[in-house]
N, C-alpha and C positions, 0 to 999 in steps of 0.2 A: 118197242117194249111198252108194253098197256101197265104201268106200276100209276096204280089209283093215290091222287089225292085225295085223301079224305076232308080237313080240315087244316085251315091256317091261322095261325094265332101271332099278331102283330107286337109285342111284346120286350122292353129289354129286360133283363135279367136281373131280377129284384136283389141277387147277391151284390152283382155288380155296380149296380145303383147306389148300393149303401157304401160300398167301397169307393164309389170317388167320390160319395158326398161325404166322408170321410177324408177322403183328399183335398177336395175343395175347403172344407174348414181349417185346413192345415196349413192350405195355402193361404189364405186369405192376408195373412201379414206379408208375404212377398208380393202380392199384388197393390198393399199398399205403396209401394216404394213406384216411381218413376224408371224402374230402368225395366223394360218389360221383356229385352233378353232372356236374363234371369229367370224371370217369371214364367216363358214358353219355356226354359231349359226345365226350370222347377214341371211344368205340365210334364213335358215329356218323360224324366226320371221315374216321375209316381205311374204316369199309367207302363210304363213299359213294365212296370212290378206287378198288373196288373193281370198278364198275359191277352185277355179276351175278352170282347164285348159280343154280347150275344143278342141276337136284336131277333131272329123271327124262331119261332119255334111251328113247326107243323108234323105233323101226323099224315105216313106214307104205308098202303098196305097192297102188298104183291101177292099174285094166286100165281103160286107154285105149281108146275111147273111152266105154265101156260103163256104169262107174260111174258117168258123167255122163246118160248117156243114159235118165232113169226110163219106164220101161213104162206108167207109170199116163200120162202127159204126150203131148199126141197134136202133133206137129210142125206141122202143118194148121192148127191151133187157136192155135198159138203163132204164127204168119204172121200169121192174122187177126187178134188182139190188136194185132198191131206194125200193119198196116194203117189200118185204124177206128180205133185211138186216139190219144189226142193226148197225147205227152211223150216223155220221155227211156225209154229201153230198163229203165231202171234203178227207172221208177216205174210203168213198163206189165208188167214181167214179176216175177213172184214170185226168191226166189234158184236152187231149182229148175229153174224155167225158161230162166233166164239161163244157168247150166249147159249143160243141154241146146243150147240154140242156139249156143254157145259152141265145144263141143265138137263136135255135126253140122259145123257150119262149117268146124274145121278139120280133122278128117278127110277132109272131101271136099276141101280146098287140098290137104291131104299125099296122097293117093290111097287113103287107106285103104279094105278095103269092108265096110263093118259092116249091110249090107243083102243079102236073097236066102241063097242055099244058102253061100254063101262069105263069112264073116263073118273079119277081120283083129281084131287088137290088139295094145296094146304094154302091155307090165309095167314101172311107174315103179315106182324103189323110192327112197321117203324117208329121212334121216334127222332126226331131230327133237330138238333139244331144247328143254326146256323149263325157265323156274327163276322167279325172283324177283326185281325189278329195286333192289337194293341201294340205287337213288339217293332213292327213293322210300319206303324201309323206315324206321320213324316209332321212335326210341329214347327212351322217357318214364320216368326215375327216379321210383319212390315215394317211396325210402328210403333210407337206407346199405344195405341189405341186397336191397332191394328193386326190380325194375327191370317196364315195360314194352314189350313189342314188337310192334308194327303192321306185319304184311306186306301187304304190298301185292297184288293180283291177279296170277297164277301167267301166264307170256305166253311164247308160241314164243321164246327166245334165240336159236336157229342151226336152218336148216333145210337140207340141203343134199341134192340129187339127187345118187343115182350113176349113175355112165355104165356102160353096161352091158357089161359082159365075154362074145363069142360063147361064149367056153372055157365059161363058168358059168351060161350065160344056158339055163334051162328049160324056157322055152316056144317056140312055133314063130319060129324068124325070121322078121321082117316086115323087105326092105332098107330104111330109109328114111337119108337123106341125112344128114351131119351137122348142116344149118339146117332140116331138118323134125325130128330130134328136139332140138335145141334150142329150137323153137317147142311142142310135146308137153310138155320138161320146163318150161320157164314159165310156160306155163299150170298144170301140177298143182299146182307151186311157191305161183302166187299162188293157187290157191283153196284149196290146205292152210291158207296163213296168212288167208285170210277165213273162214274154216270158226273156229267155237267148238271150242274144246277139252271134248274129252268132259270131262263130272262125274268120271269116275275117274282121269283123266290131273289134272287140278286137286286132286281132294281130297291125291294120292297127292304134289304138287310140296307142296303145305302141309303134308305130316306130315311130309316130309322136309326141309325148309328149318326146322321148328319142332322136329325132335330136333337137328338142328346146330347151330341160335342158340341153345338149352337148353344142350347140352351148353359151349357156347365162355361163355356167360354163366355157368355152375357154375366155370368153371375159371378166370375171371374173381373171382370170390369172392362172386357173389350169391346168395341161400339161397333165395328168393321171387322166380320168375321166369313171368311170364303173358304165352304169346303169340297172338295170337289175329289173324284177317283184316281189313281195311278194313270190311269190309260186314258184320261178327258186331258181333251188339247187346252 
């Protein structure tokens, strides 16, 4: 699937910022005390109130029908599979494939023509973010000085299509109706959020959700602070 990155923006979520630097002030009298327990229990209660840390946000845009449609995959071949075999769509076709069949589909419902000398398409553009799910994040004291934190696997927060502006819109207008591009964006919608997050989009939400619990844990008064993922040995 060719689904373009546009642009990536490294960024936590300025809502979220204020919200635990509001925590952090609030805490700051339990961290006076010696019993630092407490005090990772106190962390844990507030952020779990917190639901979500949002660390990278970028901009994802897909040319309908086409990125779905892989050239190696022969549509013929895909018919026959669903013919001859026996099961669900979901155990006879590869993810791929499902794709494919997916989107032929509803291009020929909307009228599109992505076949012959006159090829159509439509430019979705995403927005994505992605973060850490706070309810899930594991707060393990060593020490008085001492703390642990277990982030959890990096997961879409908010995904939202934009509705396309003629004014701005770049490529060739295609008219389609406002319930055929509302069928267009939830399809993109739900296979953005079935699609894995690239390796670099996940490494980049873990270095940034692990400099801001560092930094909020340092300002908190703990000297020795290790964070590290669910799935790190």
């Amino acid at each position: 699937m060719k689904i373009r990155t546009v642009i990536i923006v490294f960024a936590v979520s300025c809502a979220i910022l204020v919200a635990l630097l509001v925590v952090e002030r609030n805490l700051f009298p339990v961290f006076s005390s010696t019993k630092r327990t407490t005090a990772s229990q106190a962390i844990w209660e507030q952020m779990r109130t917190l639901k979500s840390l949002q660390t990278v946000r970028y901009i994802q845009k897909v040319v309908f029908p086409y990125d779905y449609l892989d050239p190696e995959l022969d549509f013929d071949v895909i018919l026959t599979t669903l013919r001859r075999g026996k099961g669900s769509v979901n155990t006879l076709l590869s993810p791929r494939e499902r794709d494919y069949l997916e989107a032929r589909d509803l291009a020929e419902r909307i009228g599109l023509k992505f076949t012959g000398r006159k090829r159509e398409f439509v430019v979705v553009t995403a927005q994505i973010l992605v973060g850490i799910d706070l309810e899930n994040l594991k707060i393990l004291p060593r020490s008085e000085k001492s703390i642990l934190a277990i982030l959890p696997p990096p997961r879409i927060a908010d995904l939202a299509i934009e509705d396309p502006n003629p004014a701005t819109y770049p490529y060739p207008d295609i008219p389609l109706s406002p319930s055929h591009w509302k069928l267009v964006a939830g399809l993109v919608e739900r296979k953005l959020r079935e699609r894995p997050l690239e390796s670099s989009i996940l490494a980049s939400a873990r270095t940034q959700a692990s400099r801001f619990l560092t930094t909020f844990f340092q300002q908190a008064g703990f000297t020795e602070i290790e964070i590290k993922g669910a799935l790190d040995g």
